[in-house]
Structures are given as structure tokens and as C-alpha cells.
C-alpha positions in Angstrom: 0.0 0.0 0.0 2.8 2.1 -0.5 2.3 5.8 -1.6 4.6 7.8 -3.9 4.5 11.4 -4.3 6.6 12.9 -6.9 8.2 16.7 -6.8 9.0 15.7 -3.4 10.9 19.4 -2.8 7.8 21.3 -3.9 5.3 23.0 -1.1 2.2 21.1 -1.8 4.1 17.8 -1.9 6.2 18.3 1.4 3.3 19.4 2.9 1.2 15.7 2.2 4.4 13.8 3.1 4.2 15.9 6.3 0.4 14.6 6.1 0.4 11.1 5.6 3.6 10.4 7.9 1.2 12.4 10.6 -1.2 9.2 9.9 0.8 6.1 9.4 -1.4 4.0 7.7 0.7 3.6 4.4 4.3 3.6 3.6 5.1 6.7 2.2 7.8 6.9 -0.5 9.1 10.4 -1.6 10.1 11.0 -5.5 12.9 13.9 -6.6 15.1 14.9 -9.1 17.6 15.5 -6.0 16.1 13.2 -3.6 20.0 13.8 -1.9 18.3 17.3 -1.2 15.1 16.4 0.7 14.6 16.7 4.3 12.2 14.2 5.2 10.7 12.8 8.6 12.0 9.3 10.0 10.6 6.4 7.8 9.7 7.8 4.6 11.8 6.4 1.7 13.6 8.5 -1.1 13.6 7.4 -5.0 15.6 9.6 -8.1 12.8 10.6 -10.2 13.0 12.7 -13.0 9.5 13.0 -14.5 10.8 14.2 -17.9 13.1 10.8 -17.8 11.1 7.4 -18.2 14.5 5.6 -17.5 13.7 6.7 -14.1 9.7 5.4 -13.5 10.5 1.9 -13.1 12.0 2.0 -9.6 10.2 4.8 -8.3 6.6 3.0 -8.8 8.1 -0.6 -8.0 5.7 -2.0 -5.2 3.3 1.7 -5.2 -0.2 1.5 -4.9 -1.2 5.1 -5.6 0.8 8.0 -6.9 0.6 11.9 -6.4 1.7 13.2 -9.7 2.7 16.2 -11.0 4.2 15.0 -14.5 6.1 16.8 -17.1 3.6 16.8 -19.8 6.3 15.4 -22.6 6.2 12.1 -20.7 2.8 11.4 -19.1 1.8 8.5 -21.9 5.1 6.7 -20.5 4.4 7.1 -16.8 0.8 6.4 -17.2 1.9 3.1 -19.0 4.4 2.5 -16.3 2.4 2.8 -13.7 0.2 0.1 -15.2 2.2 -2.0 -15.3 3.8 -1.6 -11.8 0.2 -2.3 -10.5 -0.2 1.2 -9.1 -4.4 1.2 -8.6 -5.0 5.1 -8.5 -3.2 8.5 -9.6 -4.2 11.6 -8.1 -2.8 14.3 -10.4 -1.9 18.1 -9.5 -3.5 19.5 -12.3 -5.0 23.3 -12.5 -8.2 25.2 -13.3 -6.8 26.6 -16.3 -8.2 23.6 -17.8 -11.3 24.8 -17.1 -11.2 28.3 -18.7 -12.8 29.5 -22.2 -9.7 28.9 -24.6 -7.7 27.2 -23.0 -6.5 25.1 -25.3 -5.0 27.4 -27.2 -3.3 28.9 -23.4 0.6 27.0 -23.0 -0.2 27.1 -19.1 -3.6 25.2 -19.3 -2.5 23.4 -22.4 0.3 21.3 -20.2 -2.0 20.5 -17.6 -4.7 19.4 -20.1 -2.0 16.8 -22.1 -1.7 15.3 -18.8 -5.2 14.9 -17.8 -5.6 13.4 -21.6 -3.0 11.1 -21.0 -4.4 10.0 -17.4 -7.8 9.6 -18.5 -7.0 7.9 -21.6 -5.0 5.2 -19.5 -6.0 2.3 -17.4 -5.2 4.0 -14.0 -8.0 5.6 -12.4 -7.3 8.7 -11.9 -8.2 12.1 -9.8 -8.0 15.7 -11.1 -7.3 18.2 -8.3 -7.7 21.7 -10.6 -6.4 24.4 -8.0 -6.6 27.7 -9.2 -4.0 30.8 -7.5 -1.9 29.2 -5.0 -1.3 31.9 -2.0 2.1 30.4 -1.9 2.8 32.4 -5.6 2.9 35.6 -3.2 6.2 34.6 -1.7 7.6 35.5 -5.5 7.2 38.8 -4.0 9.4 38.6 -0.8 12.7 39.7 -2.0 11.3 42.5 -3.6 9.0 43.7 -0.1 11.8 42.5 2.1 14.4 44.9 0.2 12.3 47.8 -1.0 8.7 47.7 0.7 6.8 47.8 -2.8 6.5 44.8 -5.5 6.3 45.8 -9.4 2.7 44.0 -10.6 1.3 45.0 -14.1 -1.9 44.7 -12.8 -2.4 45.1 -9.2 -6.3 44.7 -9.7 -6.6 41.0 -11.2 -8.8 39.0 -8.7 -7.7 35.2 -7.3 -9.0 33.0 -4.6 -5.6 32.1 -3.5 -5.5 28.9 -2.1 -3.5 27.5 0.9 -0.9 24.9 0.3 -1.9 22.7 3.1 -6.1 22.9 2.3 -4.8 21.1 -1.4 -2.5 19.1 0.8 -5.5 17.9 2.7 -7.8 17.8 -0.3 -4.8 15.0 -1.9 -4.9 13.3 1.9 -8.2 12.2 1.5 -8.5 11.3 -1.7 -5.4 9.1 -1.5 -7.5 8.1 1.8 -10.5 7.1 0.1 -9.6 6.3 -3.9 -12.8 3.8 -4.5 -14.7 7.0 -3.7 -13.2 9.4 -5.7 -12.3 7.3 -8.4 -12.1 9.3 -11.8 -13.5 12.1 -10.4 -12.2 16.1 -11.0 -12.5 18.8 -8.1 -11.8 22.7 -8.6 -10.7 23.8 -5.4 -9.9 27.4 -4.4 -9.2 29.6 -1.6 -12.5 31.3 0.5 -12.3 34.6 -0.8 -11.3 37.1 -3.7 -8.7 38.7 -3.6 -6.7 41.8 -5.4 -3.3 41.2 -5.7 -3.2 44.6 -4.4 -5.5 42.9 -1.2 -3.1 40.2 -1.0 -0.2 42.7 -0.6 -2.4 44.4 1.6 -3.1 41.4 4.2 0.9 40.8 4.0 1.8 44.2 5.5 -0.7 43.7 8.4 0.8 40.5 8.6 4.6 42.0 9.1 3.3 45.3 10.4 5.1 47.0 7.7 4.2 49.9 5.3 4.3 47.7 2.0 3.4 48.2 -1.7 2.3 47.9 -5.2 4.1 49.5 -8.2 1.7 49.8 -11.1 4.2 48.4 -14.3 3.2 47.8 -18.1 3.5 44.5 -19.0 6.7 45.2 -21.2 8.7 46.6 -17.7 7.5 43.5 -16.1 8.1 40.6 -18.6 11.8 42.5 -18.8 12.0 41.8 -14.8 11.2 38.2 -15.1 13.5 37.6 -18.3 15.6 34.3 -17.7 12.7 33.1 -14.9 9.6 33.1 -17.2 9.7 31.7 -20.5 8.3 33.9 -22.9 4.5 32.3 -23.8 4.2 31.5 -20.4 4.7 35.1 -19.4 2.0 36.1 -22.0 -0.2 33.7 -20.9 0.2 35.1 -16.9 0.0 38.4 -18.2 -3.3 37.8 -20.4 -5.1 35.5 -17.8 -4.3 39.1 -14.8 -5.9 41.1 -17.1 -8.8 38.9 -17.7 -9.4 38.8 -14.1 -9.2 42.4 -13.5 -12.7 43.0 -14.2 -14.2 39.5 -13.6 -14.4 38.5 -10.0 -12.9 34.9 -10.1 -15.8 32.2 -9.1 -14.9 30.1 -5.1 -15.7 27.0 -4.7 -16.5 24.8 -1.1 -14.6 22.0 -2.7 -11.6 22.3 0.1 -14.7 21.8 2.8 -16.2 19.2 0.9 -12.8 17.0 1.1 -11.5 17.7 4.4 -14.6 18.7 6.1 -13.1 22.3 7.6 -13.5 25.5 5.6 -10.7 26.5 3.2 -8.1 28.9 5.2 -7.9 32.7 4.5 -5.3 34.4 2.4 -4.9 36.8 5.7 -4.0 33.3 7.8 -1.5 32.1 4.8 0.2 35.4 5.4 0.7 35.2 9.2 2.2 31.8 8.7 4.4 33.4 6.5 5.3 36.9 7.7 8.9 36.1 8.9 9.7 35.7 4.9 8.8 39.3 3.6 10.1 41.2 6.8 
């Protein structure tokens, strides 16, 4: 019944390793492209795991009964098929609501996520679909920026989110893994419990930190130039497009995180206590 969750270093990962360790029902095996570089608590098992390398699948689903997948989309038909035939009996995949928005398929962000869900539901695995929208962990992009100057450079400061906490889709994965005759094939758009400006979100981190903190107002040529080398370029357009579509069009919440875990989806104003000792 062991479970393997791959992009072991990421936030949402750590966090159900955290999770599931916390419960001890199944063996819990970690997946990373550096798993020499993972911190992991007593008893969990480490596997190399390159999801963009299918040399790598064989051992890291060798004796797994379900996998939390985040796949690199180049190389889903081969894990799916390798999961198979490992025996693995359920995927739950960390997919994103951008699947779910009008034109999508022509959007490079929603597009990868989409090629994996195609893959997974064209396979043999059952699989589940967790479609997250804004994570409220994409605000820490902003703390070297706050920390040094007290103002972040956003090209528009009035795009609406429901950012979502990191352990609420933690939990949401928990039981799902915890119940997988339930949830089957089955897709769930989870979001945080409010919208939220990214100006609010700025907001609620300086009442967080107690400090005076800031948006500066940039065109979206001054801003794709400060991301140059981070973003690649269509995904850049596609982050910019998708803020500016939500500047005027309050982005839908859902209960989903309730629904799953049975407690209400935490606040972006909680997410930013937690996290006030990075932007200070």
C-alpha cells in the first residue's frame, strides 16, 4: 500500500508527506530529481525521479499502490503506462483550473496541464484531477522585492484570485489518497475562500509584518523584462493575459476544500501570518 508522491521538494508535496507520515497507515515513498536534497521525517523512503526521464519510473513505482503526480507533460503517456504496469491502482494528479477556462486550449499554461489529464484519462489507472486555481504560496515570488524595498512591481495590481492554501490542497490530496474507491475518476476545482486583489493580497501581507508595503503599477513590457531568464516567454504572456482577464471578472470560489477535508478553506490573511517572517 505504498504511496509515492513525486516533486517531493515542492510546497504542496512536502506538505502531504508531512500529512500522511502524521497518519501512518501507508508507507510513504518520496520522488525527486535530488532526492540527496530532501529533508524528510524518520521512515519515509527517497527514490531519483525525473518525470521528464522514463528511465527513471520503473523504480520509483516498483511495489506503489497510488501515486501523487505532478508530471512533465512530454512524458505522461510513458508514466501512465508504467504505472500500469507496476500495479499502481489510483493516480491523483496536480492539475490546474486553467483547464477549465474558455480557450484554454490554445493557453501554453492550461494546455500542459490538459495533455496530462488526456494522457491520465485515456489510461488504465484511475485517476483524480485536483484543478487548483492561485496558490497563495505564488505571493512569496514577491518577498525579495517587499523584504528589500517595501513595494513589488505587478502589471496589474487589480486581477482577482481565490488564492488557495498549500496545506487545504495538501488535505484535499490526503483524502483522496484516503478514500480512492470514492473518488475514483473524479475532478474537483478547489480554491481559496475569498477574492482577492493582488493589491489585497499585498495588503493582508503588511498587516501580517506590520510594515508599510506596496504595489508599483508596471506595463507589462517593464515586467516581462524583470522576469526575463525566470519566465519563459508564452508563459509570461499567458500570466499576463489570464491578470488582465481577471481584472474586471471577480474569479468564481468553490466549497470543494470543505467538501474534502470537512473544515473551511483557510484565509489568504492566515496564509500570510504563517508566513510573515519571509517578507520582513
Amino acid at each position: 500500500m505504498t504511496i509515492l508522491v513525486t516533486g517531493a521538494r515542492g510546497r504542496v508535496a512536502r506538505t502531504l508527506i508531512d500529512l500522511l507520515v502524521r497518519q501512518g497507515t501507508h508507507p510513504v515513498r518520496a520522488a525527486s530529481s535530488k532526492p540527496e536534497a530532501l529533508a524528510l521525517p524518520t521512515g519515509v523512503t527517497t527514490v531519483p525521479c525525473t518525470l521528464s526521464d522514463p528511465a527513471t519510473f520503473p523504480a520509483a513505482l516498483a511495489g506503489v499502490d497510488q501515486v501523487f503526480l505532478y508530471a512533465a507533460e512530454s512524458q505522461a503517456d510513458a508514466f501512465v503506462a508504467q504505472a500500469a504496469e507496476a500495479g499502481v491502482r489510483h493516480i491523483v494528479l496536480l492539475s490546474s483550473s486553467s483547464v477549465l477556462a474558455p480557450g484554454a486550449a490554445d493557453d501554453p499554461l492550461a494546455a500542459h496541464h490538459a495533455t496530462v489529464e488526456n494522457a491520465l484519462a485515456a489510461g488504465p489507472v484511475p485517476a483524480t484531477f485536483l484543478r487548483p486555481g492561485d496558490f497563495a504560496g505564488n505571493a512569496l515570488q514577491w518577498s525579495h522585492a517587499l523584504t528589500a524595498t517595501g513595494r513589488v512591481d505587478l502589471p496589474y495590481p487589480e486581477s482577482q484570485g481565490a488564492p488557495l492554501h498549500e496545506t487545504d490542497l495538501a488535505e484535499a490530496a490526503l483524502a483522496v489518497l484516503n478514500a480512492p474507491a470514492e473518488h475514483g475518476t473524479r475532478a474537483f476545482h478547489l480554491t481559496g475562500p475569498h477574492t482577492l486583489t493582488l493589491r489585497e493580497q499585498v495588503d493582508h501581507i503588511a498587516l501580517a509584518t506590520g510594515r508599510p508595503l506596496g504595489v508599483n503599477a508596471v506595463s507589462r513590457e517593464a515586467w516581462k523584462r524583470g522576469v526575463a531568464g525566470y519566465v519563459p516567454d508564452e508563459f509570461a504572456d499567458a500570466l499576463l493575459d489570464m491578470w488582465q482577464g481577471n481584472v474586471d471578472a471577480p474569479v468564481a470560489t468553490t466549497s470543494t476544500v470543505e467538501a474534502l477535508t470537512g473544515h473551511p478553506a483557510r484565509t489568504f490573511a492566515q496564509w500570510a501570518e504563517e508566513h510573515a517572517a519571509d517578507f520582513r
